[in-house]
C-alpha positions as CSV (number, residue, x, y, z in Angstrom):
1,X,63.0,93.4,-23.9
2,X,61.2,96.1,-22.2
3,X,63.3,98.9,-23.8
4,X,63.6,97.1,-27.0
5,X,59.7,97.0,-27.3
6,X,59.3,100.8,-26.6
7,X,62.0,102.2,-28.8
8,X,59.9,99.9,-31.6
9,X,56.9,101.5,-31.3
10,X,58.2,104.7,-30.5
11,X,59.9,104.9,-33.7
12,X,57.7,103.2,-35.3
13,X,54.4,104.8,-34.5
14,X,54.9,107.6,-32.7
15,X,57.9,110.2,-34.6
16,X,57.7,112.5,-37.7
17,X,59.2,111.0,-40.3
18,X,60.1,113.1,-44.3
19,X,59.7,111.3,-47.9
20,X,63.0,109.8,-49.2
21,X,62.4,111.9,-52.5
22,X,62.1,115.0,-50.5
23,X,64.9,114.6,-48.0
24,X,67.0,113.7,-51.7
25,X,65.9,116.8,-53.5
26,X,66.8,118.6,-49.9
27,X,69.9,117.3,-49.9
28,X,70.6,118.3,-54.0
29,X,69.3,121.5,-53.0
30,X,66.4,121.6,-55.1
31,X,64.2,122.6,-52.4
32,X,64.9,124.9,-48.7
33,X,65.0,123.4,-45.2
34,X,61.8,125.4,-45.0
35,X,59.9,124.1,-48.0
36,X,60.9,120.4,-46.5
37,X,59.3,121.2,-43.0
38,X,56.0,121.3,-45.1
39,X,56.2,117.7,-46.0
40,X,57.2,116.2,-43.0
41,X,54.3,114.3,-41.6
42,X,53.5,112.0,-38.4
43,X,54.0,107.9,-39.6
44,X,51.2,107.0,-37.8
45,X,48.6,109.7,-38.3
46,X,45.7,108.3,-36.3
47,X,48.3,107.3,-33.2
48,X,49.5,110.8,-33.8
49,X,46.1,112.5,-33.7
50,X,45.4,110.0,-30.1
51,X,48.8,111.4,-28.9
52,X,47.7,114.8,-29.2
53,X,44.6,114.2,-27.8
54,X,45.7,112.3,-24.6
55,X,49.2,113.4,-24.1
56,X,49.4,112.9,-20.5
57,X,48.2,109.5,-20.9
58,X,50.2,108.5,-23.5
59,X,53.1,109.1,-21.2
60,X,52.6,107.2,-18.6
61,X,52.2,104.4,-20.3
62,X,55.2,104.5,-22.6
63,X,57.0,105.0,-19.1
64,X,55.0,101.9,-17.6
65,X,56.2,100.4,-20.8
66,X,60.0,101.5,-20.3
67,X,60.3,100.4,-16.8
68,X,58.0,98.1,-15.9
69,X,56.7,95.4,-18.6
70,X,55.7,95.8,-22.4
71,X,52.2,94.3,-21.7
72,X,51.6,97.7,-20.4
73,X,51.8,99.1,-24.0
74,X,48.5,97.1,-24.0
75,X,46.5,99.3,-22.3
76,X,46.2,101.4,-25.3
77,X,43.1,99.0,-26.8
78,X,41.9,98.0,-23.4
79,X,38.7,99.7,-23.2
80,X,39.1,100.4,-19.1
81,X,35.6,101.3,-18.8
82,X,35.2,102.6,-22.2
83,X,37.2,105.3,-21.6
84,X,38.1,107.2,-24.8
85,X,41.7,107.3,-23.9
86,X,41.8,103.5,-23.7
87,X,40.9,103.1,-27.2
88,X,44.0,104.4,-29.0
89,X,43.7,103.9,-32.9
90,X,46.6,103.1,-35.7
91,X,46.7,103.6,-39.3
92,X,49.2,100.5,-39.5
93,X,46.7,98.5,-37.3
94,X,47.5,95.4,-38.4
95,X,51.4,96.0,-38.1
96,X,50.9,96.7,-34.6
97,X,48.9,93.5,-34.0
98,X,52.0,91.1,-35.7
99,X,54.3,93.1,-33.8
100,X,52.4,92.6,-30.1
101,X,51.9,88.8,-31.7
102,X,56.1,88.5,-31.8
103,X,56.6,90.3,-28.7
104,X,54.1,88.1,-26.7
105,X,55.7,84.9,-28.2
106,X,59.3,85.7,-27.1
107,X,57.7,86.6,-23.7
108,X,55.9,83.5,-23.5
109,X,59.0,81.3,-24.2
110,X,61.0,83.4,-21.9
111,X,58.2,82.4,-19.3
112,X,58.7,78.8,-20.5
113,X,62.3,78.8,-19.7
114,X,61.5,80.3,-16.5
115,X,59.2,77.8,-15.4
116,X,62.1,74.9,-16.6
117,X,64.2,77.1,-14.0
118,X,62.0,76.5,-11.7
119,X,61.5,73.0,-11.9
120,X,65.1,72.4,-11.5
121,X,65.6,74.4,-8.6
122,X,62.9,72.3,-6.9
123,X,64.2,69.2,-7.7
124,X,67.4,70.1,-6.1
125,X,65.6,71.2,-2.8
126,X,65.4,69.0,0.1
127,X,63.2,71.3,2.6
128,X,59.7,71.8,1.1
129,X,59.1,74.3,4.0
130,X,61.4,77.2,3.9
131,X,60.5,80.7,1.6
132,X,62.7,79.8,-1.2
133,X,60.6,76.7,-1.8
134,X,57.7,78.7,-1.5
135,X,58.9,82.0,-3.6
136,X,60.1,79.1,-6.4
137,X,56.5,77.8,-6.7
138,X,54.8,81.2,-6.9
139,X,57.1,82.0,-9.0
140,X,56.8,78.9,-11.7
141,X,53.0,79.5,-10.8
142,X,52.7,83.2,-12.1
143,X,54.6,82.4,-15.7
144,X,52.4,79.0,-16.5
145,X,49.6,82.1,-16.0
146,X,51.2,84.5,-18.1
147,X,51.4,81.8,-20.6
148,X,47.9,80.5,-20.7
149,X,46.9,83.8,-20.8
150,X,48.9,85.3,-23.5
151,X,48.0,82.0,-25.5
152,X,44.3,83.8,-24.9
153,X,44.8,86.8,-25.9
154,X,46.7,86.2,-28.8
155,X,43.5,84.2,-29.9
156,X,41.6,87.0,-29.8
157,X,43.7,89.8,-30.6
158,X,42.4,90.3,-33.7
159,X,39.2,90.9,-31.9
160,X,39.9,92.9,-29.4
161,X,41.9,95.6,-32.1
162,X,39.1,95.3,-34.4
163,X,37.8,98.2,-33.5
164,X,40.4,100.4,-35.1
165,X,40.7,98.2,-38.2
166,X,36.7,98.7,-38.4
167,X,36.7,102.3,-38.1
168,X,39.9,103.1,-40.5
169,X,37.6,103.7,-43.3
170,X,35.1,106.0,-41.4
171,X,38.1,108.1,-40.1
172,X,39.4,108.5,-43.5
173,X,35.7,109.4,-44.6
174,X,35.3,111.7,-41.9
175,X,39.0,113.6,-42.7
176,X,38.0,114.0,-46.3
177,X,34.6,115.6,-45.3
178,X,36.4,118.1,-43.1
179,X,38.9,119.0,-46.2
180,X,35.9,119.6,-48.6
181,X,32.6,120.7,-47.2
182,X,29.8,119.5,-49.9
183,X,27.7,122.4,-48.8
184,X,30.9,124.8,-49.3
185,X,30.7,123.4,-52.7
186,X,27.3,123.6,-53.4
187,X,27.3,127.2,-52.9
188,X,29.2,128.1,-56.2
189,X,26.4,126.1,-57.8
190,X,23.3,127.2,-59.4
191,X,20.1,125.8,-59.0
192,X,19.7,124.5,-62.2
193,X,23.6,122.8,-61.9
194,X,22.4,121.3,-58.4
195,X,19.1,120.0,-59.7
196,X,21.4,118.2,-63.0
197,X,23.7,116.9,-60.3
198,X,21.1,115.2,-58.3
199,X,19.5,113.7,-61.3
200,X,22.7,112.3,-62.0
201,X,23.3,110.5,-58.6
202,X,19.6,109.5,-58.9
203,X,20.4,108.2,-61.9
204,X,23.4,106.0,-61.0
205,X,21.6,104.9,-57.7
206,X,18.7,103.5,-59.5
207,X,21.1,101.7,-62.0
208,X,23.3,99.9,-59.3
């Protein structure tokens, strides 16, 4: 389930991926390899821009991820001390969240089943005394916590990943002032031109 969960999000969020109508006009030979190059683009571009950023990061956790558990993936939104490489952000937030919400369900009824494991294999045992017993009921123990806490979190998931949702229209915001600098523009402008414009916005601020 481990590997299953990190080749998901890996191909999912993480890889470069090329327009269907460009990879068909590449493959009519309408355009070169090196004119498709120029339209391949990241498929999750604020992950992608995180990635860049905290590299290092990023992979340890996807090994964490790989080897260890996929509730490590959720260190990426868990603010460790407001750390900015503990608040990762997606375009496709809300993908991510239904896809951590599946993930944690099928781990919570593999728990379940578990814990129904373990309840038969201490019915069956006659010494309460010996480390079996023991390792059995810590065992049965930890899962009805993973449970009750996954159940928690799942309540507030939205929450606690509305951070990125929040902020999806500020990032694009900020992205389309780097691309087009109003003061760049304003330069080609006269004064007259600027003082028309102004009246203008005036204008339709005082209507709305």
């Amino acid at each position: 389930m481990n590997i299953v969960f990190q080749i998901f999000f890996s191909c999912t969020f993480n890889r470069l991926v090329t327009p269907p109508d460009k990879k068909k006009k590449y493959k009519q030979g309408k355009i070169t390899k090196a004119e498709l190059k120029q339209y391949i683009h990241p498929s999750d571009e604020y992950f992608h821009t995180y990635v860049r950023k905290h590299g290092c990061v990023s992979c340890w956790i996807a090994l964490f991820t790989f080897f260890c558990t996929f509730r490590c993936n959720k260190t990426y939104y868990s603010r460790f001390y407001s750390f900015d490489m503990f608040k990762a952000r997606w375009f496709w937030a809300k993908y991510y969240r239904k896809s951590m919400t599946v993930f944690c369900i099928i781990a919570m009824v593999i728990d379940a089943l578990i814990i129904c494991l373990c309840v038969a294999a201490l019915l069956t045992m006659n010494v309460f005394s010996n480390m079996l017993w023991i390792t059995t009921v810590e065992v049965a123990v930890l899962a009805l916590l993973l449970i009750i806490f996954g159940c928690i979190e799942l309540c507030m998931l939205k929450e606690y990943l509305g951070y990125t949702q929040q902020n999806k229209a500020a990032w694009s915001a900020t992205n389309t002032r780097q691309k087009f600098d109003v003061s760049t523009a304003n330069d080609f402008l006269d004064k007259d031109s600027r003082e028309v414009m102004m009246k203008n916005l005036l204008r339709n601020v005082k209507t709305n």
